[in-house]
KELOPA-669669 format. One line per field, with one value per residue (C-alpha): residue in three letters; x, y, z; residue number from 1. Coordinates in Angstrom, 2 decimals. Layout:
N
mike [ala,...]
east [X,...]
north [Y,...]
up [Z,...]
numi [NUM,...]
END
This chain:
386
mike [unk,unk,unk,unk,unk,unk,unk,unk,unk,unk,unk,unk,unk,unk,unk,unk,unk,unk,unk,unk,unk,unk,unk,unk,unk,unk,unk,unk,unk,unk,unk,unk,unk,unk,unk,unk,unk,unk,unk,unk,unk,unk,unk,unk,unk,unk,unk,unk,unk,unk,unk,unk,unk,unk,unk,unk,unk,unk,unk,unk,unk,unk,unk,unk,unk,unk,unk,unk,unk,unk,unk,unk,unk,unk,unk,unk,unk,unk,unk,unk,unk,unk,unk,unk,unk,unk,unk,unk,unk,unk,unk,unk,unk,unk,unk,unk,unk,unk,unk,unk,unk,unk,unk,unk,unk,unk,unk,unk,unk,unk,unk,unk,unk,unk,unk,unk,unk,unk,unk,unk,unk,unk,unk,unk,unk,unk,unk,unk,unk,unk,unk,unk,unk,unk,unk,unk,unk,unk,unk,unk,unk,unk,unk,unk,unk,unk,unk,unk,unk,unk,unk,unk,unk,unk,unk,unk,unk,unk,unk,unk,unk,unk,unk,unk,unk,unk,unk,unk,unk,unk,unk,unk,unk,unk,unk,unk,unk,unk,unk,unk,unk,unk,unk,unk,unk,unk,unk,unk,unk,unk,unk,unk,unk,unk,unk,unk,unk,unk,unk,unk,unk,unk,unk,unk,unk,unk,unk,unk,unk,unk,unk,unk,unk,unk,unk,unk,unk,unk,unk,unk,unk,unk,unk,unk,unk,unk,unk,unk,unk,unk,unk,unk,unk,unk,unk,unk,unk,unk,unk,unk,unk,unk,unk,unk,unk,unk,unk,unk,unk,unk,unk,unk,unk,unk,unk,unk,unk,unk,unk,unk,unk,unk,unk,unk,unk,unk,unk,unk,unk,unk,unk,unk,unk,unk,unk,unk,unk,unk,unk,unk,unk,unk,unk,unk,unk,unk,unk,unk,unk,unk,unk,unk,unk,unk,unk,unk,unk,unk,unk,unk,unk,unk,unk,unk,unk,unk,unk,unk,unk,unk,unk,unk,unk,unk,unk,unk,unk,unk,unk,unk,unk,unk,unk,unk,unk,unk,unk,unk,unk,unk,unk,unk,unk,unk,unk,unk,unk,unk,unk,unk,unk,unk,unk,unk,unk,unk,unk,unk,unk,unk,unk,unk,unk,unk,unk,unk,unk,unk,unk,unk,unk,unk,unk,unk,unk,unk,unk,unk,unk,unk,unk,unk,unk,unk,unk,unk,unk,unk,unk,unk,unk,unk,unk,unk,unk,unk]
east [164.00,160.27,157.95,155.81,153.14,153.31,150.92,151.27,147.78,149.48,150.64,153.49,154.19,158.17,159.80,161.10,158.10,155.71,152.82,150.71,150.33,150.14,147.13,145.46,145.61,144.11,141.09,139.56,138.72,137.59,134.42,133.08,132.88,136.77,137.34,140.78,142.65,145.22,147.20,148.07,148.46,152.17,149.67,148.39,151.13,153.27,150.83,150.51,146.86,145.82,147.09,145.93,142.29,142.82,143.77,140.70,138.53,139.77,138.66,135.20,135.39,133.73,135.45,135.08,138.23,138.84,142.25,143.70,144.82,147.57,151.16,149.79,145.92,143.52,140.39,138.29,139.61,138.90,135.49,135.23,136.59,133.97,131.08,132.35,132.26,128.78,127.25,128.65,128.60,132.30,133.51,137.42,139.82,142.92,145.69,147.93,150.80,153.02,152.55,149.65,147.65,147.89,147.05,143.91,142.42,143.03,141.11,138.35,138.07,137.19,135.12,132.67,131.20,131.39,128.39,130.43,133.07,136.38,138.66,136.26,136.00,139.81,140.89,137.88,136.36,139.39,137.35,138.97,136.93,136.83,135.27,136.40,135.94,138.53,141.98,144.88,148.25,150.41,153.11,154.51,156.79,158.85,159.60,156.95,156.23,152.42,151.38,152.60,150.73,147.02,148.58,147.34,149.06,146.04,146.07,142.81,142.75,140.07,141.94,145.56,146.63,148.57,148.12,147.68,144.27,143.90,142.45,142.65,145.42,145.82,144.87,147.85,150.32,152.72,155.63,157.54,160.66,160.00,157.14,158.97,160.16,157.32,158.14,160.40,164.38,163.58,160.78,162.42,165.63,163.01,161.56,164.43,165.32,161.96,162.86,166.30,164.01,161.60,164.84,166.45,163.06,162.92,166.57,166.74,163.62,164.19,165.85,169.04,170.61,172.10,169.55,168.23,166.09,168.10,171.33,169.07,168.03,171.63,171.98,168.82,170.50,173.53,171.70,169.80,172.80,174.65,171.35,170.67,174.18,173.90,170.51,171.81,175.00,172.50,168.80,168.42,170.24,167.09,168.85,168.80,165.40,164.56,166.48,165.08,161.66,162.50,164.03,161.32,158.54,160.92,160.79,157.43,156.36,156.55,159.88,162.28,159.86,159.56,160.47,161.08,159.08,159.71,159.78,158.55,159.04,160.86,158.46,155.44,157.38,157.63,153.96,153.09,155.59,153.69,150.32,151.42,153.66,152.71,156.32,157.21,157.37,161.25,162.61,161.66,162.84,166.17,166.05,165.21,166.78,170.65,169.47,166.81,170.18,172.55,170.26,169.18,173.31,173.41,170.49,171.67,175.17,176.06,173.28,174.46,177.89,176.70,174.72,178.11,180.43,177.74,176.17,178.63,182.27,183.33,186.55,187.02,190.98,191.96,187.81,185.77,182.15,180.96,183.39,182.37,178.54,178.70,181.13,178.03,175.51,178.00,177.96,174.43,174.37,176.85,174.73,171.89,173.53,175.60,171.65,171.07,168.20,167.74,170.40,168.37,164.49,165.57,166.49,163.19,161.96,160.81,162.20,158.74,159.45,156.37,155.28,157.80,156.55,153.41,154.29,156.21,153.12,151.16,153.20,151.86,154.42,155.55,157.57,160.81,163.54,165.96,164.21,160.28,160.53,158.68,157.63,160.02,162.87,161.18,161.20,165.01,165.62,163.73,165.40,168.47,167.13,167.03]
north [50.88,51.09,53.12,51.03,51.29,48.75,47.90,44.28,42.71,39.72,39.57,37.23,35.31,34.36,32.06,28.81,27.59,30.81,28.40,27.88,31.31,33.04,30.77,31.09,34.92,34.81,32.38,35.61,36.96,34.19,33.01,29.84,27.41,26.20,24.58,22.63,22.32,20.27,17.47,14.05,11.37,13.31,15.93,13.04,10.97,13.74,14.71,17.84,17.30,16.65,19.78,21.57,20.18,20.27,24.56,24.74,22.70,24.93,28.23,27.12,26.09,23.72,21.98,20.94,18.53,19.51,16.64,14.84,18.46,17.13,18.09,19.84,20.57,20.49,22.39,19.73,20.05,23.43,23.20,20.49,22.82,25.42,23.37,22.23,26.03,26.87,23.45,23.69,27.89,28.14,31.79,31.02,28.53,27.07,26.12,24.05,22.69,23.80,25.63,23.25,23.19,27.44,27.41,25.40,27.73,30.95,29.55,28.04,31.24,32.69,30.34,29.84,33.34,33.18,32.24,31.26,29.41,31.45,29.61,30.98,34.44,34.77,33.57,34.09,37.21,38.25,39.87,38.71,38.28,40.39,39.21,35.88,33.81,34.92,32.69,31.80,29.41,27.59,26.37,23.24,23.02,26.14,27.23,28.44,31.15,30.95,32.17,35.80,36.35,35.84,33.56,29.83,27.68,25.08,22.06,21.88,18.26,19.08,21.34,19.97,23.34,23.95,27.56,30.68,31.69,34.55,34.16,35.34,36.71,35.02,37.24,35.69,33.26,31.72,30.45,28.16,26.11,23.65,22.52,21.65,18.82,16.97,16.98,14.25,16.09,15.74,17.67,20.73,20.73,20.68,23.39,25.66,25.15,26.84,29.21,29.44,29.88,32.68,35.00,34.23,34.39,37.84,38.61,38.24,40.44,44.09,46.35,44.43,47.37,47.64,48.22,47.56,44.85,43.30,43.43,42.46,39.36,38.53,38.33,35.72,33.64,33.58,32.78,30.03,28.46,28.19,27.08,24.15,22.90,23.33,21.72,18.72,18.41,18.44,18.01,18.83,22.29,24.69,28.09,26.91,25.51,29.20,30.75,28.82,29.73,33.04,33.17,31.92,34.31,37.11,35.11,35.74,38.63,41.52,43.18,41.45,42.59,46.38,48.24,45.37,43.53,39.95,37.32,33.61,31.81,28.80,28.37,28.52,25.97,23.64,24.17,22.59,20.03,18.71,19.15,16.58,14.40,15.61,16.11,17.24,21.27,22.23,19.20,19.89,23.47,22.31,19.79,22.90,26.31,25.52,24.41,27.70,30.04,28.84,29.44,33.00,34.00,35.70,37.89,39.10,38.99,42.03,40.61,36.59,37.59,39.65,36.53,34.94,37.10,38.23,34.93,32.43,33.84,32.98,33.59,36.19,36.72,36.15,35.01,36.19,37.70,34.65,32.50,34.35,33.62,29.84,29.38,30.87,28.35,25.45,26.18,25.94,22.78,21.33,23.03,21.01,17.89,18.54,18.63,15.61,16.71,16.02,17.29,16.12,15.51,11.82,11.77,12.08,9.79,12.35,11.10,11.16,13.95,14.21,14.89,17.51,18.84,19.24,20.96,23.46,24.41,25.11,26.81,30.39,32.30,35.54,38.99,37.21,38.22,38.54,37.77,36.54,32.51,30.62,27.08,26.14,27.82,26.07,22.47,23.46,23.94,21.01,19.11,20.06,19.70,16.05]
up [237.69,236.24,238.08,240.31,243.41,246.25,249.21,250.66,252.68,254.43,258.24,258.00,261.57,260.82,263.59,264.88,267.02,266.16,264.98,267.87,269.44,265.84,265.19,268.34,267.78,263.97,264.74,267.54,264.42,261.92,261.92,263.39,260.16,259.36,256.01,257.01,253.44,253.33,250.83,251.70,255.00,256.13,257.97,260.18,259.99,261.81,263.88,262.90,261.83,265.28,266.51,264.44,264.99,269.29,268.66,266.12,268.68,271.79,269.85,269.31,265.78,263.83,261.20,257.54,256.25,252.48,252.07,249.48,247.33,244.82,244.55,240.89,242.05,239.38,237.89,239.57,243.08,243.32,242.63,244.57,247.65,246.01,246.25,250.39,251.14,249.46,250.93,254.82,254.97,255.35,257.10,256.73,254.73,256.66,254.05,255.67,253.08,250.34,247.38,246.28,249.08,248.82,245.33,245.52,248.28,246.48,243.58,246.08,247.68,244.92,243.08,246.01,245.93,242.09,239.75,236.76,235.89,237.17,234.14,231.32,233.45,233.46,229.99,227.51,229.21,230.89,234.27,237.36,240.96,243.14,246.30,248.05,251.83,253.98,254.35,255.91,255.13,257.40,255.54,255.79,252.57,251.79,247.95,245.90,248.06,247.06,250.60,249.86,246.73,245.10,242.13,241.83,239.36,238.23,236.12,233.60,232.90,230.35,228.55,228.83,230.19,233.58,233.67,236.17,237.84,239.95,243.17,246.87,248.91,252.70,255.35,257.19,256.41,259.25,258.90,261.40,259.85,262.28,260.18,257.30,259.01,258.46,254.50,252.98,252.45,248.56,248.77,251.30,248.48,245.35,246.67,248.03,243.88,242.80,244.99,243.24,240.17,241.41,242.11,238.51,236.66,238.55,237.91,234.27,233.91,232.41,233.21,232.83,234.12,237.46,240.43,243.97,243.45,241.68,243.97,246.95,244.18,244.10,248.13,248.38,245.48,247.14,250.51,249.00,247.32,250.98,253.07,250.09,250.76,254.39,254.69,252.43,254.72,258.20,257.97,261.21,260.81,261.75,260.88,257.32,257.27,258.35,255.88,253.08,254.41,254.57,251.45,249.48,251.14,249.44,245.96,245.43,248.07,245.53,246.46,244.43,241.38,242.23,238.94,237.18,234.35,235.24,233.09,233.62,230.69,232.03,234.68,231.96,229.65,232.82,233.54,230.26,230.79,233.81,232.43,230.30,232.59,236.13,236.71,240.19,239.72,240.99,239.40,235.98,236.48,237.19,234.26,232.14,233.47,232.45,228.58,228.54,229.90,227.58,224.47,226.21,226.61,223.47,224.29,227.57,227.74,230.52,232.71,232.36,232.70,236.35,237.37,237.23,238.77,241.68,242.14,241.15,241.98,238.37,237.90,235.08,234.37,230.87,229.58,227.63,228.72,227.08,228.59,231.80,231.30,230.55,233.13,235.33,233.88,234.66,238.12,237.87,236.25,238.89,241.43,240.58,240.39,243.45,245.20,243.96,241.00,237.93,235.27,232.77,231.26,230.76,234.15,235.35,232.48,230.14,226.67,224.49,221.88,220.93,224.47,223.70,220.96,222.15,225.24,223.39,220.64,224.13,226.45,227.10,225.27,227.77,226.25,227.04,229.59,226.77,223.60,222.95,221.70,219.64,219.84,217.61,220.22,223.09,221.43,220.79,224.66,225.77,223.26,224.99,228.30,227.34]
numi [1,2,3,4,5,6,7,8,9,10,11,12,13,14,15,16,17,18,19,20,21,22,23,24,25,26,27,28,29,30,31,32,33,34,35,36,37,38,39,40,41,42,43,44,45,46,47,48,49,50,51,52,53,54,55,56,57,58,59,60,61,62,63,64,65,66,67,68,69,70,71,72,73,74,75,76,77,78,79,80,81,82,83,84,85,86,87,88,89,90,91,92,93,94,95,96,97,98,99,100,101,102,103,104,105,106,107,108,109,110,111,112,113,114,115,116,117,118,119,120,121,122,123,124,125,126,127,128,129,130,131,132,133,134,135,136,137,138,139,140,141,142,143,144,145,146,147,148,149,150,151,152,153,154,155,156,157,158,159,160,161,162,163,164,165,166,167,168,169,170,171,172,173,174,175,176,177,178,179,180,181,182,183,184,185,186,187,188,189,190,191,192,193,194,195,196,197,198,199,200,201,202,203,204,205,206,207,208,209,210,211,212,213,214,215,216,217,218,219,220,221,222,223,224,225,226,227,228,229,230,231,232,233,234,235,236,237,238,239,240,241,242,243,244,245,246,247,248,249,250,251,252,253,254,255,256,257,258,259,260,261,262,263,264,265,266,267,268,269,270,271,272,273,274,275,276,277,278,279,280,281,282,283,284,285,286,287,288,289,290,291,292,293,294,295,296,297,298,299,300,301,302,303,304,305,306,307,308,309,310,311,312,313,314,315,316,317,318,319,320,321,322,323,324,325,326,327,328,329,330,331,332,333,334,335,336,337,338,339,340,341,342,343,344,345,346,347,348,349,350,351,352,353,354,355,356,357,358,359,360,361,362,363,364,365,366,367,368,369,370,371,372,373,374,375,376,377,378,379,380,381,382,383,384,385,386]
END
């Protein structure tokens, strides 16, 4: 393992029907102005918006509604949460969603004690903030496990760019599986996948040799794989929803990464995609990972050929480590088609090459988890994702 240092700033509340008290416990010390951030009607429609609203009204709160944050959230709605904090003196932001909803407020936070613009800060002077209005996430939709870092993913209409900004880690972040039930099935299994993602984007990172993090990586994958097919069998099966949850808050809360450069490039290439198609986030990964694996193979070989033995159970009498590894990437691919996502881009609809094109000339190219790609490489693997 790499040498690393590691202090973590978030109080996670982690329990079936832990929502209420751990929110009544974190507003005694928020101040009185409550920007309530949330996405579409399935927070009212639920009820869960109400709620939310009688606990904020019992602790003396007043309330500012920031609604209608998109499934990928854009430049222009964080400003426009930027400008609600400046205008109505906002002390705290409530995040209550998925990965969206999360992502927005971290760039808000920031943004409304700014005096520039935090995209040209970050990418042309390359100065990130360093002050930002207090927050806090109650998630609703597990996967991205946004809550447990300071990483926004942000769509720059402008620009044509669906890129990372760096904004504000929650002061707390709660979550209760019960609330995912208030998110469509498709939604809780596309986002247990980016979940999937997280740990193999992690996984595949360097070292490639044997090593902690990665062997506790290969005991979430494993645990996500059984929860996705339990969850699919019984929707009502809570253990699983909790699992999931869980799972995904270790995705993305620093531990899986500890002495390990990881590497995202299939998650930038399917950030481009859906700046250009506004694709739903864990679908297109799914339409893209097996295609990006299979051209990686050569690359990695001893790590592909682990993935499939440790993750996978891949029978390896008589095969070949090659054998071995794309035996690992077709359980994968029946993996995802088994939960009932996309195999494929033209599944989804995406068949426009040079959509394709373009989104491979602007993906953010990273060092590469096995080799560095080009554009050229990238409009190969979409081209395969097809």
């Amino acid at each position: 393992m790499n040498r690393f240092d590691y202090s973590y700033p978030i109080r996670v509340y982690f329990g079936q029907g832990c929502f209420e008290e751990s929110l009544r416990k974190e507003l005694k010390s928020t101040g009185k102005n409550i920007l309530l951030a949330y996405g579409g009607s399935s927070l009212k429609r639920t009820g869960l918006y109400d709620k939310i609203m009688s606990i904020l009204q019992d602790e003396g709160k007043r309330v500012i509604d920031f609604s209608g944050i998109m499934p990928n959230p854009t430049y222009a709605k964080t400003q426009e949460g930027a400008k609600l904090v400046k205008e109505h003196h906002i002390d705290f932001i409530l995040a209550v969603g998925g990965g969206s909803v999360s992502d927005c407020c971290k760039v808000v936070s920031a943004q409304a004690l700014l005096d520039e613009d935090i995209w040209e800060m970050e990418y042309t002077h390359h100065r990130y903030p360093n002050q930002f209005v207090p927050m806090g996430v109650i998630v609703t939709a597990s996967g991205t496990g946004s809550e447990q870092n300071n990483g926004a993913v942000i769509t720059n209409e402008e620009k044509q760019m669906k890129s990372p900004l760096w904004g504000s880690f929650a002061n707390f972040a709660i979550l209760d599986p019960d609330l995912t039930k208030t998110v469509p099935m498709k939604q809780v299994i596309s986002g247990a996948f980016d979940t999937l993602s997280h740990c193999m984007e992690t996984y595949f990172g360097k070292p490639s040799q044997n090593n902690v993090s990665d062997e506790i990586n290969e005991a979430i994958m494993r645990n996500v794989i059984r929860n996705m097919r339990a969850i699919k069998q019984n929707p009502e099966n809570d253990y699983a929803r909790g699992e999931l949850m869980w799972n995904s808050a270790m995705g993305e809360n620093g531990l899986l990464k500890l002495g390990k450069d990881t590497d995202f490039q299939c998650h930038m290439i399917e950030h481009q995609l859906g700046a250009y198609t506004d694709c739903n986030h864990g679908q297109g990964l799914a339409a893209i990972h097996p295609a990006f694996y299979r051209f990686l193979i050569p690359y990695n070989m001893e790590k592909f050929v682990r993935f499939a033995e440790e993750v996978w159970y891949i029978e390896t009498t008589n095969k070949t480590d090659e054998e071995i590894a794309l035996d690992g990437i077709d359980a994968l691919s029946d993996f995802i088609t088994e939960m009932g996502l996309p195999g494929s881009l033209s599944d989804m609809g995406i068949t426009d090459d040079e959509i394709l094109r373009k989104v491979a000339d602007t993906t953010i190219i990273t060092p590469g988890c096995a080799k560095q790609l080009t554009p050229d490489e990238i409009y190969t693997i979409l081209q395969e994702s097809k």
